[in-house]
C-alpha positions in Angstrom: -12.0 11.4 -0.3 -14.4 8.5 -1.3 -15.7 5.7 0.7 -15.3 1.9 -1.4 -14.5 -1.7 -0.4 -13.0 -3.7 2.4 -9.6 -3.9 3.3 -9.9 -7.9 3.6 -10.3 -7.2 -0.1 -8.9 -3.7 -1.0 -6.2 -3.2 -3.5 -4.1 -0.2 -4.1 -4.7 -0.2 -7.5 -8.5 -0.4 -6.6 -7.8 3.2 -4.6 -5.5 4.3 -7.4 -8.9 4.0 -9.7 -11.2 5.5 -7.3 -13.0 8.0 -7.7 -13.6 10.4 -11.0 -11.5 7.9 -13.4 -11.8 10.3 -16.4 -10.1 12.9 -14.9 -7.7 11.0 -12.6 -6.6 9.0 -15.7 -6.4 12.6 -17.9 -4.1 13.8 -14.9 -2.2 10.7 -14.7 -1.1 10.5 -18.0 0.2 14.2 -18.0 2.0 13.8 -15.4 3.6 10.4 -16.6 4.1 11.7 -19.7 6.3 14.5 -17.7 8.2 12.1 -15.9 9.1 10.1 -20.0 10.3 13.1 -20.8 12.6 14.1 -17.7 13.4 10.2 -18.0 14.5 10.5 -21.8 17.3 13.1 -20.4 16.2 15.8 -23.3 17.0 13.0 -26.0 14.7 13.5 -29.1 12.1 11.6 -29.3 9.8 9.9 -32.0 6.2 10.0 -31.0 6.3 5.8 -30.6 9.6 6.5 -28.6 7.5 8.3 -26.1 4.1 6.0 -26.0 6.7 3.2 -25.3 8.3 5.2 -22.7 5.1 6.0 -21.3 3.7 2.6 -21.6 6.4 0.9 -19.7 6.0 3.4 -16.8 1.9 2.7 -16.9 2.8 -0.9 -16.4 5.2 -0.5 -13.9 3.0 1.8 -11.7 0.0 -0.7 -12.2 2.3 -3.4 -11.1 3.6 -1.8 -7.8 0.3 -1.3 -6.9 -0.5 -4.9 -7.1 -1.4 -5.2 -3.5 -3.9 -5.6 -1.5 -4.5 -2.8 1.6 -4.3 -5.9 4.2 -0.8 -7.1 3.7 0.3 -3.3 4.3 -2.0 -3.1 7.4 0.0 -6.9 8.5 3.6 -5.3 7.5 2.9 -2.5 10.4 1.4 -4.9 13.0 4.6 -6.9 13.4 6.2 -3.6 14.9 3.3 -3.0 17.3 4.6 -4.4 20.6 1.5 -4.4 21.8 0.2 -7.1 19.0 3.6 -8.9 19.4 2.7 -10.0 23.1 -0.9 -11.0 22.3 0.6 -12.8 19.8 2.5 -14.1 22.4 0.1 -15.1 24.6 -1.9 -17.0 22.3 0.7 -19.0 21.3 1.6 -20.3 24.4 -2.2 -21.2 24.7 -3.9 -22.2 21.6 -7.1 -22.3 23.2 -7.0 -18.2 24.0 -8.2 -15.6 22.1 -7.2 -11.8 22.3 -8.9 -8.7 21.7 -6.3 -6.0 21.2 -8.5 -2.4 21.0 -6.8 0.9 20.0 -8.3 4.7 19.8 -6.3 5.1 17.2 -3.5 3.6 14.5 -1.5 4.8 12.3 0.4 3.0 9.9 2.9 3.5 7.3 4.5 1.7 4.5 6.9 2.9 1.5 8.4 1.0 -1.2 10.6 1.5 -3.9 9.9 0.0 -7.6 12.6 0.4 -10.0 11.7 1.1 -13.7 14.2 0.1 -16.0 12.9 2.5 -19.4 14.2 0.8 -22.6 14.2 2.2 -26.0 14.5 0.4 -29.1 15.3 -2.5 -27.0 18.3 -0.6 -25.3 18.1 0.5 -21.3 17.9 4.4 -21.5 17.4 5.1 -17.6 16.2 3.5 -14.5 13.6 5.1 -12.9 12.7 4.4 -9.2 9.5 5.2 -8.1 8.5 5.5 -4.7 5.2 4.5 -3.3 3.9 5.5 0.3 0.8 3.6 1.8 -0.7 5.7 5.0 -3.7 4.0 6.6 -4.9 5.7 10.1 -7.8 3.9 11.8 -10.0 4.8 14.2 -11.2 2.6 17.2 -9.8 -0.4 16.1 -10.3 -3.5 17.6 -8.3 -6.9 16.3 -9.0 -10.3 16.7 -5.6 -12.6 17.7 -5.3 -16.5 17.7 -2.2 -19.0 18.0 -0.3 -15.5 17.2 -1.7 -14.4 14.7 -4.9 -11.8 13.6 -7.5 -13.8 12.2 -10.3 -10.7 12.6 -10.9 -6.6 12.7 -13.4 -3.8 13.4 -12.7 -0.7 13.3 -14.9 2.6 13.3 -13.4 4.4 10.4 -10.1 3.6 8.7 -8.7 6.2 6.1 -6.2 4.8 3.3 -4.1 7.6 1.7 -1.6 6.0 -1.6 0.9 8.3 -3.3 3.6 8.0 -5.3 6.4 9.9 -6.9 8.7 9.5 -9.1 12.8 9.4 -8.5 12.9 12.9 -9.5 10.3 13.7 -6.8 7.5 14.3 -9.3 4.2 13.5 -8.3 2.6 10.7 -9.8 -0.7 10.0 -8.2 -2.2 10.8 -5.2 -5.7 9.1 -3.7 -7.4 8.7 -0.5 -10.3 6.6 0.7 -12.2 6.4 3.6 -13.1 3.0 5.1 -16.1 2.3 7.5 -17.1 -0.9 8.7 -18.7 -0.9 12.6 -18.4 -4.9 12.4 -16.0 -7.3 12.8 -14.5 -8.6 9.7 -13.2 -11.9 8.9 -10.0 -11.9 7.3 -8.9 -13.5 3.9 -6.4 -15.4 5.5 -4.7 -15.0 9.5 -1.9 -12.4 9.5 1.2 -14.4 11.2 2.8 -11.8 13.8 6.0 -13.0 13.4 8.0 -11.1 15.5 5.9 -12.9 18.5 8.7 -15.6 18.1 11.6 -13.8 16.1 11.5 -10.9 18.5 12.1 -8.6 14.5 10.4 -5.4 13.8 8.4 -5.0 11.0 9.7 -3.0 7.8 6.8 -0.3 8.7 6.5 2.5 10.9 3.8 2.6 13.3 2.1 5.4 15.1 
């Protein structure tokens, strides 16, 4: 596990490259490289055939980690009922400010990418990849305005991203440990909407 960045800042694909990136990217290609071929159904291949295969499915992966760590962390805050009525509060009076503190959080996010794999310009297979974001903080304390987060601190926060592939093959797999022992200002504030739509977020929170 390795220690890097900020989550007001932090993308997946910044923890998908952490760490020892010769080796990480050695392992990653093998293992999409696996995936091409499970993905080609056994069809033979031309050595292009399969770079183009392989390509697609480097983009694809690069692509569904184009997100940054804080709108994960904002996706399981709008299930936290405990965030929805500090949201609540402070939206009936702009002029307050909340301070929601926690032990402990645990959050968790997965989305599905689908990969349609062409070859020779014809769709051979579609290929769903599944991508789980786990981010477990310890004493964290958040900053709430007009219902929404506009700050964080937090003693330790660990992010831990994998994904596989459709066929339940392991793709990647990379943790990072967060610390901070300040407050952080946020890029933007983090709406809780269910404060007025009464929803749950897509998340599941711990």
């Amino acid at each position: 596990m390795t220690t890097t960045g900020e989550p007001s800042t932090l993308t997946l694909r910044d923890i998908a490259r952490s760490g020892d990136r010769g080796a990480a990217t050695a392992q990653l290609d093998q293992q999409i490289h696996a995936v091409a071929r499970r993905a080609s159904a056994g069809a033979a291949l031309s050595s292009g055939q399969s770079r183009s295969i392989e390509n697609q499915m480097h983009a694809a992966l690069d692509g569904a980690l184009d997100r940054d760590v804080i709108t994960v962390m904002a996706a399981g805050w709008q299930a936290s009922s405990t965030f929805r009525a500090a949201a609540r509060a402070t939206a009936e009076d702009p002029t307050r400010r909340e301070m929601v503190s926690l032990r402990s959080q645990r959050l968790e996010q997965t989305f599905h990418p689908a990969l349609q794999i062409y070859i020779d310009d014809f769709r051979a297979a579609t290929l769903e990849l599944s991508v789980t974001v786990a981010i477990v903080f310890q004493d964290l304390a958040v900053a709430m305005s007009r219902a929404a987060i506009v700050g964080l601190d937090f003693g330790q926060c660990d992010v831990d991203v994998s994904v596989t592939s459709s066929r339940q093959l392991p793709l990647l797999h990379r943790s990072v440990r967060l610390t901070s022992n300040r407050q952080l200002p946020l890029p933007r504030p983090i709406p809780i909407r269910s404060a007025v739509t009464g929803g749950r977020g897509p998340s599941r929170l711990h």
